[in-house]
N, C-alpha and C positions, 0 to 999 in steps of 0.2 A: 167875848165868846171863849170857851172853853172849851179846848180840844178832848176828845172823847176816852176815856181808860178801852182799851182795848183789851179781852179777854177772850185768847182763843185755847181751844182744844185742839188735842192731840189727833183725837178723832174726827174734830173738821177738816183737818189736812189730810186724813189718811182718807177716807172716804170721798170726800168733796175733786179732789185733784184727782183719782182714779176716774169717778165717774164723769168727768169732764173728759179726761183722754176717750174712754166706750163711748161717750157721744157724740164725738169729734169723729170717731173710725166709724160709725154709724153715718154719718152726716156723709161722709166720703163714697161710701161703698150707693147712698141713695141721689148721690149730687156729686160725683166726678168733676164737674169745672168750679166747687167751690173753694179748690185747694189754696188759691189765694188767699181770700177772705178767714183761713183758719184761724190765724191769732187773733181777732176783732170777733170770730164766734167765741171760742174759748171764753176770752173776756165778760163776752156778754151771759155765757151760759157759768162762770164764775160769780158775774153779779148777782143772778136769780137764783143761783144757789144758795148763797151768801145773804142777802138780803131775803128770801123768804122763806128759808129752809134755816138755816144757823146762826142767822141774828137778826132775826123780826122786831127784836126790844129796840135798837137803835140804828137809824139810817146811816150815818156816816161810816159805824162797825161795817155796817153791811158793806158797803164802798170799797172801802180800803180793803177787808179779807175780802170781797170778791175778786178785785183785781189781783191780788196777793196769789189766790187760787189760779185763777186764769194765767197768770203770767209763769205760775212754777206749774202750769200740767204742760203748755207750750214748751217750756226750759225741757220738763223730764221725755216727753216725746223727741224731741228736737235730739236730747243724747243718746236717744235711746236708736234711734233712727242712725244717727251718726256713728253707734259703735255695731250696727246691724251691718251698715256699707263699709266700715271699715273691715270688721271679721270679712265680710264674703270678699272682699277687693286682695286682702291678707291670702285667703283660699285658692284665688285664681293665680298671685303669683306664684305660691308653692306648688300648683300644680303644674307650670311650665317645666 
C-alpha cells in the first residue's frame, strides 16, 4: 500500500481552521455543558471539512488534513484564550 502525496493549500488552512473556531463559539454559546467534548468536536467538524469540502478526491487526504485542521484551530484558540487571561490577569495586577 502506498501512502497518499498529500497536497494542501494555503487557502484550506486559512479558511477551514477559522471556520471550525466560529463553530466551536456557536456550538458554546447554544450548548454550554459541551465545553468538555470541544477538542473531539473540532476534530470531528475538521474531518467533514476536510473530507467533503477540500479533499473529496481521496479518503486518507481527507483524514490526515482534517485532523491537521481540527487539532491547529483547538492549538489557535487554546493561545488565543491563554493570551486573553494572561492580558486581563496582567491588567488587574497593575491596577492594585
Amino acid at each position: 500500500m502506498e501512502f497518499p502525496f498529500i497536497h494542501t493549500n494555503f487557502w484550506d488552512a486559512l479558511i477551514a481552521v477559522p471556520a471550525i473556531i466560529v463553530l466551536i463559539e456557536v456550538l458554546k454559546i447554544f450548548l454550554p455543558s459541551l465545553s468538555a467534548g470541544i477538542p473531539a468536536i473540532a476534530n470531528g467538524l475538521g474531518l467533514m471539512i476536510s473530507i467533503f469540502i477540500a479533499h473529496p478526491h481521496s479518503l486518507w487526504t481527507g483524514i490526515v488534513m482534517g485532523v491537521i485542521y481540527g487539532v491547529t484551530a483547538v492549538g489557535a484558540y487554546a493561545v488565543f484564550v491563554a493570551a486573553i487571561h494572561s492580558y486581563r490577569d496582567k491588567k488587574a495586577i497593575e491596577s492594585l
